[in-house]
C-alpha positions in Angstrom: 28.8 -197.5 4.1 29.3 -195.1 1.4 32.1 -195.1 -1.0 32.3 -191.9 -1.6 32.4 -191.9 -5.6 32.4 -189.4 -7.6 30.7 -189.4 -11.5 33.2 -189.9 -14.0 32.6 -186.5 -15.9 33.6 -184.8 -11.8 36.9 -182.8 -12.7 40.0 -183.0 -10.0 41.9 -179.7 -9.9 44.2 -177.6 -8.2 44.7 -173.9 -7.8 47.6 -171.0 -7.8 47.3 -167.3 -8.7 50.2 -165.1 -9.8 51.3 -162.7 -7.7 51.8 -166.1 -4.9 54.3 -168.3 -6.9 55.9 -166.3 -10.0 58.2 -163.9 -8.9 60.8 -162.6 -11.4 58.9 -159.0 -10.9 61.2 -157.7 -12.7 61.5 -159.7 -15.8 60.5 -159.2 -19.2 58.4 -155.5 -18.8 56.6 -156.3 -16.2 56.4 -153.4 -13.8 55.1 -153.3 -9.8 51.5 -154.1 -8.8 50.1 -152.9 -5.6 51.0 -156.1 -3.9 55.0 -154.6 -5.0 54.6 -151.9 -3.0 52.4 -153.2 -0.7 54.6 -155.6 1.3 57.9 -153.2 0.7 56.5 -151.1 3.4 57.8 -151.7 6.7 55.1 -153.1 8.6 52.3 -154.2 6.0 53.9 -158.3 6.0 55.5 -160.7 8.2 59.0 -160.3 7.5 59.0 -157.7 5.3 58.5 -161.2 2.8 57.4 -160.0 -0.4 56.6 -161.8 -3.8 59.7 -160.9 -5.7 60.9 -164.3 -6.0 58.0 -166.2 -4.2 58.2 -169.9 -5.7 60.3 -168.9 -8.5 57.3 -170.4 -11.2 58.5 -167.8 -13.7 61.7 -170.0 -14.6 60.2 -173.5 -13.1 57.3 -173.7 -14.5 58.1 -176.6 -16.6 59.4 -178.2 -13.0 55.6 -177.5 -11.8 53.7 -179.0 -14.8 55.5 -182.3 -14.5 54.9 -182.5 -10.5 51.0 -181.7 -11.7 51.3 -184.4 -14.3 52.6 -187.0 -11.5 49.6 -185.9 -9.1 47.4 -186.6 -12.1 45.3 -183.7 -11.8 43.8 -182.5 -15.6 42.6 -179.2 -14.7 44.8 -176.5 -13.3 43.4 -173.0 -12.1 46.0 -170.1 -12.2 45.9 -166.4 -12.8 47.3 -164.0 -15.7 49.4 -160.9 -14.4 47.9 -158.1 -15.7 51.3 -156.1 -14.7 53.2 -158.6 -17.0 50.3 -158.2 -20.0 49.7 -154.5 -20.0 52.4 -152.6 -17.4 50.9 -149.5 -17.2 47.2 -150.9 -16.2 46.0 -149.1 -19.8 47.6 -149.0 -23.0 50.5 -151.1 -24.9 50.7 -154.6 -24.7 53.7 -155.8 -23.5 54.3 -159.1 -25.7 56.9 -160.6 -23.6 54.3 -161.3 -20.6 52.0 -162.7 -23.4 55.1 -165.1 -24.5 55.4 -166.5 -21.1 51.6 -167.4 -20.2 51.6 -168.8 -24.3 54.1 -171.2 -23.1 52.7 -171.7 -19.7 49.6 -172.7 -21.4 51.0 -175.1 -24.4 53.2 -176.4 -21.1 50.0 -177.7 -19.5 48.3 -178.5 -22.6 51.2 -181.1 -24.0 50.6 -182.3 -20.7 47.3 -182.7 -21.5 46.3 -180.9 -18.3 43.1 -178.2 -19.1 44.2 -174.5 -18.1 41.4 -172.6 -16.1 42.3 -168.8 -16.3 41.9 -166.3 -13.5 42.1 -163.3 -15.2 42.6 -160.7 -11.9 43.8 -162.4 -8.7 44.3 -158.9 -6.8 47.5 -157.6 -8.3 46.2 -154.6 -9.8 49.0 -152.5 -11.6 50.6 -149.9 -9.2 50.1 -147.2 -11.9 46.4 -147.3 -11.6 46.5 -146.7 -8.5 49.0 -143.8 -9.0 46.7 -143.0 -11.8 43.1 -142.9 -9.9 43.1 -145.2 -7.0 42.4 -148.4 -8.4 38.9 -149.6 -7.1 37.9 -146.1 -5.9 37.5 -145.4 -9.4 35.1 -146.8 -11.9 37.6 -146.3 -14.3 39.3 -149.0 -13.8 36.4 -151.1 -15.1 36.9 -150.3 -18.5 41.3 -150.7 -17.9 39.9 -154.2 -16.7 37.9 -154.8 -19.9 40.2 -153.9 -22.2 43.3 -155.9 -20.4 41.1 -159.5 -20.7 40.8 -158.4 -24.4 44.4 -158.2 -24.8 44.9 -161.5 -23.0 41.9 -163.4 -24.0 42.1 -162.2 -28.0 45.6 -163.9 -27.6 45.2 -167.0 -25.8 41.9 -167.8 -26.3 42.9 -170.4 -29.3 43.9 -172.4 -26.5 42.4 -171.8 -23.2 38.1 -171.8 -23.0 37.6 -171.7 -19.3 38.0 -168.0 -18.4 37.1 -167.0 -14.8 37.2 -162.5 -14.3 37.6 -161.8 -11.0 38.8 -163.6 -7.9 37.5 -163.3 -3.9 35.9 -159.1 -4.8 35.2 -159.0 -1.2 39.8 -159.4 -0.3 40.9 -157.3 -2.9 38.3 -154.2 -1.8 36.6 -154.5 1.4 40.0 -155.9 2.9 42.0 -153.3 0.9 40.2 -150.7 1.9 39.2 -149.5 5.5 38.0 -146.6 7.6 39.2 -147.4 11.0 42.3 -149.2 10.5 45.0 -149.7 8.1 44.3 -152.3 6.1 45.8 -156.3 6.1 46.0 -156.3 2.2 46.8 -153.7 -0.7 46.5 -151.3 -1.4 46.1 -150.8 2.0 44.3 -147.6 1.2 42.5 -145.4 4.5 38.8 -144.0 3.4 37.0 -141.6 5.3 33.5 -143.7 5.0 32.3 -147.3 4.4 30.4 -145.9 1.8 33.6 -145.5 -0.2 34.7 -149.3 0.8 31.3 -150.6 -0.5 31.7 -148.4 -4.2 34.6 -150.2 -4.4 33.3 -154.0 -4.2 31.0 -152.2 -6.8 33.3 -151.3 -9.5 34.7 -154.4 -9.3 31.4 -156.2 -10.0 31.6 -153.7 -12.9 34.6 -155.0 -14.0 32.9 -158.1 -13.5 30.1 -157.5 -16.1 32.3 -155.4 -18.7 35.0 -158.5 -18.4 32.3 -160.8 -19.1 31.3 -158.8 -22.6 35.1 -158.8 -23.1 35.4 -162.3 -23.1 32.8 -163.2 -25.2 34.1 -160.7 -27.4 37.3 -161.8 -28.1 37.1 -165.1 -27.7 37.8 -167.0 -30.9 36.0 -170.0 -30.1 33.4 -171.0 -27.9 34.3 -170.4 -23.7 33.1 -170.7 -20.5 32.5 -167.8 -18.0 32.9 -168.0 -14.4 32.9 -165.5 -11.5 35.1 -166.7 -8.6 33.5 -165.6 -5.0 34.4 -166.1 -1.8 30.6 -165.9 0.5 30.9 -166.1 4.0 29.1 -169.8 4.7 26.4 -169.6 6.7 25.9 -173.3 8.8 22.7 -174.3 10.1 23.8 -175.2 14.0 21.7 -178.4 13.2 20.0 -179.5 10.3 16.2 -178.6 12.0 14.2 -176.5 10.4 14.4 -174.0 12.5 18.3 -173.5 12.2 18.1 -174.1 8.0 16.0 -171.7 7.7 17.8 -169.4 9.9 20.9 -170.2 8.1 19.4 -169.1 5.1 18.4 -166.1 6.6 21.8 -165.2 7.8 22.8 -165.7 4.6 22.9 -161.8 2.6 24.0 -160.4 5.9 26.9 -162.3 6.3 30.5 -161.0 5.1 28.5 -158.6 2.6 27.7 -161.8 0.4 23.9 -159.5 -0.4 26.5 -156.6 -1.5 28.9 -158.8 -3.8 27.2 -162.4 -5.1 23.7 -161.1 -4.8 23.9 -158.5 -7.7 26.6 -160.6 -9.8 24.0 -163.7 -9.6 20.6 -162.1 -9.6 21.1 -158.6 -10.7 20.2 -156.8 -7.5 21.7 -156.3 -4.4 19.9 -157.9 -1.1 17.5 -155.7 0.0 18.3 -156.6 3.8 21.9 -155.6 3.6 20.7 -152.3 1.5 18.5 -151.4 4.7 21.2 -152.5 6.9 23.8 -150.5 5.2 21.4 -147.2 4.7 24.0 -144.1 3.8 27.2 -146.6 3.6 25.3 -148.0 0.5 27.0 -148.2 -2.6 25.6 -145.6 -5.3 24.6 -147.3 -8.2 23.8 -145.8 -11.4 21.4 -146.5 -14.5 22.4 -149.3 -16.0 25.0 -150.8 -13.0 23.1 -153.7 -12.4 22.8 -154.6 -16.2 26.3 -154.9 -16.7 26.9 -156.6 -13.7 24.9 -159.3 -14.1 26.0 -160.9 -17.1 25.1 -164.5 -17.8 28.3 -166.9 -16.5 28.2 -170.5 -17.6 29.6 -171.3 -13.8 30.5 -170.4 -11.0 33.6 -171.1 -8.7 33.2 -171.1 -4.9 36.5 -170.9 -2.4 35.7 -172.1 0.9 37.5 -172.9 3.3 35.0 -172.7 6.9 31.8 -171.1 8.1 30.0 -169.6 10.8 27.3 -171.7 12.8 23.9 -169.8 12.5 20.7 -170.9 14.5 17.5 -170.0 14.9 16.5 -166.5 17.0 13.8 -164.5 18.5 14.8 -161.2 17.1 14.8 -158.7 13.9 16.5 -160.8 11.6 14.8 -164.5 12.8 18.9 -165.5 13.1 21.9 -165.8 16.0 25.3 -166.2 14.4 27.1 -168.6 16.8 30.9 -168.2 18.5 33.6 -170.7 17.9 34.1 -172.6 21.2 37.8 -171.8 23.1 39.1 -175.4 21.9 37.2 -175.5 18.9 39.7 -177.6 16.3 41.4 -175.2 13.9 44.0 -175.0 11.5 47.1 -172.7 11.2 45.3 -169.4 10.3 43.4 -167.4 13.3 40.7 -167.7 10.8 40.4 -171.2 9.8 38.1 -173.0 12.3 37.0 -176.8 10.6 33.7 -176.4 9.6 33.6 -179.3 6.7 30.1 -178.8 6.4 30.7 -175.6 5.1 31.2 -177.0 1.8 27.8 -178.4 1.5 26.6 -175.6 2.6 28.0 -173.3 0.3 26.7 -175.4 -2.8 23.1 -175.6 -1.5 22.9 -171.9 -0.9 23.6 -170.9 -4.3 21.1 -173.1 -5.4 18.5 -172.6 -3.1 18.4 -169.1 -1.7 20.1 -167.6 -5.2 17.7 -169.7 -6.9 19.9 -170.9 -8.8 19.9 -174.7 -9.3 20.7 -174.7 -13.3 23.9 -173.3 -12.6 27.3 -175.3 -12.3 29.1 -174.9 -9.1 32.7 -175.5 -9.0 35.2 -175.2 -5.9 37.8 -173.1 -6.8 39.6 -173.2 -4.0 39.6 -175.3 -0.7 42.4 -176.2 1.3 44.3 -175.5 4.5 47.8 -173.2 6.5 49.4 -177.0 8.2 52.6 -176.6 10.3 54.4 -178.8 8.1 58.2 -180.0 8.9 60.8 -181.7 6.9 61.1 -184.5 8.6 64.6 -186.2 8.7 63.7 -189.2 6.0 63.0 -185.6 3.8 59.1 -186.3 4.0 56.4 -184.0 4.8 54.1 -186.0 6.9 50.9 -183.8 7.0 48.2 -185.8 8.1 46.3 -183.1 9.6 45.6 -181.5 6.1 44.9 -185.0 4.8 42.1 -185.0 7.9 41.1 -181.9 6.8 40.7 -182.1 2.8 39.2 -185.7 3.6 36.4 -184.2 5.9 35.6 -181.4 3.0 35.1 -183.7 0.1 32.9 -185.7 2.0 30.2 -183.3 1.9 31.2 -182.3 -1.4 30.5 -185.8 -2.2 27.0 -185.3 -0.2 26.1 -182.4 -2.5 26.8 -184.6 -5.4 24.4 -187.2 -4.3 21.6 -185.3 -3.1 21.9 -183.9 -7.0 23.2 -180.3 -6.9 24.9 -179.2 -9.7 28.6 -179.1 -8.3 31.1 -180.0 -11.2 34.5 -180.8 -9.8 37.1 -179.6 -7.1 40.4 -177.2 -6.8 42.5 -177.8 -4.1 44.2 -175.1 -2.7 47.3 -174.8 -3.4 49.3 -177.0 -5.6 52.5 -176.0 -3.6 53.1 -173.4 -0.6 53.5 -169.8 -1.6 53.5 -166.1 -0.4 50.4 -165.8 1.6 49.8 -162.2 1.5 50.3 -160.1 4.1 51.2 -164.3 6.0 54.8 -164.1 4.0 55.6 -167.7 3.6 55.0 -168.2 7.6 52.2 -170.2 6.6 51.9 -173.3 3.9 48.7 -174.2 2.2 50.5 -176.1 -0.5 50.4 -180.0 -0.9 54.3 -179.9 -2.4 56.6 -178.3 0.5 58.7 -175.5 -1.2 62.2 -174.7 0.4 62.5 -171.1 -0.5 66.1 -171.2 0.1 66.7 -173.7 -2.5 63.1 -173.8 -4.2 63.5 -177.6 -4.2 59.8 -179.3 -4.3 58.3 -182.2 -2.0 55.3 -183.4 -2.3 53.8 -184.1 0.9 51.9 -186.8 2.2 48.3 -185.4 1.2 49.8 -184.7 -2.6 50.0 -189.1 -2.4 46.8 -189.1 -1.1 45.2 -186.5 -3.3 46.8 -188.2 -6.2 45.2 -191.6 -4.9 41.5 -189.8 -4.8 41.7 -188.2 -8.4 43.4 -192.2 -9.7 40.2 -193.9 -7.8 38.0 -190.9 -8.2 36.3 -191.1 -4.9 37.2 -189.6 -1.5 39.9 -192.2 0.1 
């Protein structure tokens, strides 16, 4: 049987981003994002919930560093505010949000916990888009360059793992829409999926010109990551026949040829090109250079996948349909598919042909129906089953020698969950948003007991 260890140098994490947990969107200069307005329209959330006071991290942070402490993680994954570090998307710095992620940082460091900066986490400042539509615009590259100067010129005596952009595909392609109003912000109608796909493309040009950023600014030696979310493509079962099929799938599938293609290789698939024809992105002299800058990682969120088999057609590929009573989680989403991890790792390595490059997983976790139960405990087994499951095939891509470098769960603690509200609770410490008192649920203990034995338990 195996044991399920991992090497010593594997790195246990877990993950938050801004907007989710900080609240106090008010405080100290900061001034709205499109998330802001976003959920203050009737209609766009559940519960009109917005983030405005969210998990209250602004003032608790210190609260939050000691649970991480007690979990034992030493790598923590969290995003920088660009509304709180430069409030009107371009121009002065506002030192007061630079104060607060100075201590947040020296917080985690005393604790000797390693910071992991996401630098954009999809709260775009609301005056950009009041300014030029945020992503419609290839403006706002060059607002996004300059912004992770002013943050990473400033903290970047203390934190050296910088990561640009996080999910590209949520923050445009789910922002933006032709037919229907879109499920996140800015929840922007467009006349053509043209103009969706130019907007996954400036933000792979933010991508590049934040990666030139970073390396300019930073006083000391960093690492560079891109954070992506690509749909998973499963092989049905592990013939041949269905790998190869998978692999096939694999640019077609939630525009992952549009998005990590050209941030990993330089070009876009030339499948999904063909497959897009008109709706293709236009792409000028010179896009694809800046785009593909060299990263020293990359971070992968998964959290399932589709099952893919083998297919007499065009594309050699049948994408498969969860079963009626196919086990789930508590997002319509979120079918169990633990393979998916695997799966994810070996694709970057095989069909991006990358295999030198370090993988890490950003973010993997699960929505549970948790209850408080009488004794005051969170009992969630069923996320234990679940985040048990995944890190076993993590664990498999380990030992079959890809390069994947450690593991974020996500989240350290429930949170607004977009256009969710706080209906739904990824966290592994319960947060009473009445009172904002913390309890670590039952797979925070047994998380705690994988990173102190350093295997999968």
């Amino acid at each position: 049987m195996s044991s399920y260890q991992f090497p010593e140098t594997f790195e246990w994490g877990a993950a938050t981003a801004a907007y989710q947990i900080e609240g106090a969107v008010k405080a100290d200069g900061r001034k709205p994002s499109v998330w802001d307005t976003f959920s203050a329209r009737r209609g766009r959330t559940l519960n009109r919930d917005t983030g405005a006071i969210a998990c209250d991290h602004y003032h608790r942070y210190e609260q939050d560093i000691k649970l991480m402490a007690e979990l034992g993680i030493k790598h923590y994954r969290f995003s920088i505010s660009w509304c709180r570090i430069i409030p009107d998307g371009r121009g002065a710095v506002n030192q007061a949000g630079i104060d607060f992620y100075s201590r947040l940082v020296d917080c985690l460091r005393s604790h000797h916990i390693t910071p992991h900066v996401t630098l954009f986490h999809w709260d775009s400042p609301q005056a950009l888009e009041d300014r030029y539509g945020s992503w419609q615009s290839r403006e706002i590259a060059q607002d996004f360059a300059d912004y992770v100067t002013a943050v990473v010129s400033r903290l970047g005596d203390r934190v050296v793992h910088w990561m640009t952009l996080n999910e590209i595909s949520c923050f445009t392609h789910l922002g933006y829409d032709v037919n229907q109003t879109p499920k996140h912000a800015p929840g922007t109608r467009v006349k053509s999926k043209k103009q969706v796909w130019q907007t996954s493309h400036h933000a792979l040009l933010a991508h590049g010109l934040g990666c030139q950023a970073i390396r300019a600014a930073s006083p000391v030696p960093c690492s560079i990551a891109l954070v992506d979310n690509p749909g998973i493509t499963v092989p049905l079962t592990e013939s041949a026949a269905d790998i190869e099929a998978a692999q096939k799938a694999f640019p077609y599938h939630c525009g992952n040829g549009g998005i990590i293609y050209p941030a990993i290789t330089g070009e876009y698939s030339p499948v999904l090109l063909e497959q897009l024809g008109r709706d293709a992105p236009d792409i000028q002299t010179g896009d694809l250079e800046i785009i593909h800058q060299p990263i020293d990682s990359l971070g992968l969120n998964v959290y399932t996948g589709t099952y893919i088999r083998a297919a007499n057609n065009a594309q050699g590929c049948e994408w498969i349909d969860f079963s009626k009573g196919y086990p789930a989680m508590h997002m319509p989403w979120l079918q169990i598919v633990p393979e998916s991890l695997y799966w994810g790792i070996r694709h970057v390595s095989e069909i991006l042909n990358r295999p030198d490059l370090p993988i890490f997983i950003t973010e993997n976790g699960c929505a549970a129906q948790d209850q408080v139960t009488r004794s005051g405990e969170v009992m969630d087994s069923d996320r234990i089953f679940y985040l048990r499951q995944y890190l076993k095939t993590v664990h498999r891509a380990v030992d079959e020698g890809y390069p994947i470098r450690g593991y974020f769960v996500w989240s350290l603690m429930d949170n607004f969950e977009w256009s969710w509200g706080y209906d739904r609770r990824f966290g592994i410490i319960y947060v009473d948003y009445c009172t904002q008192n913390r309890i670590p649920k039952a797979s925070y203990h047994w998380y705690a007991e994988c990173i102190r034995q350093n295997r999968v338990v």
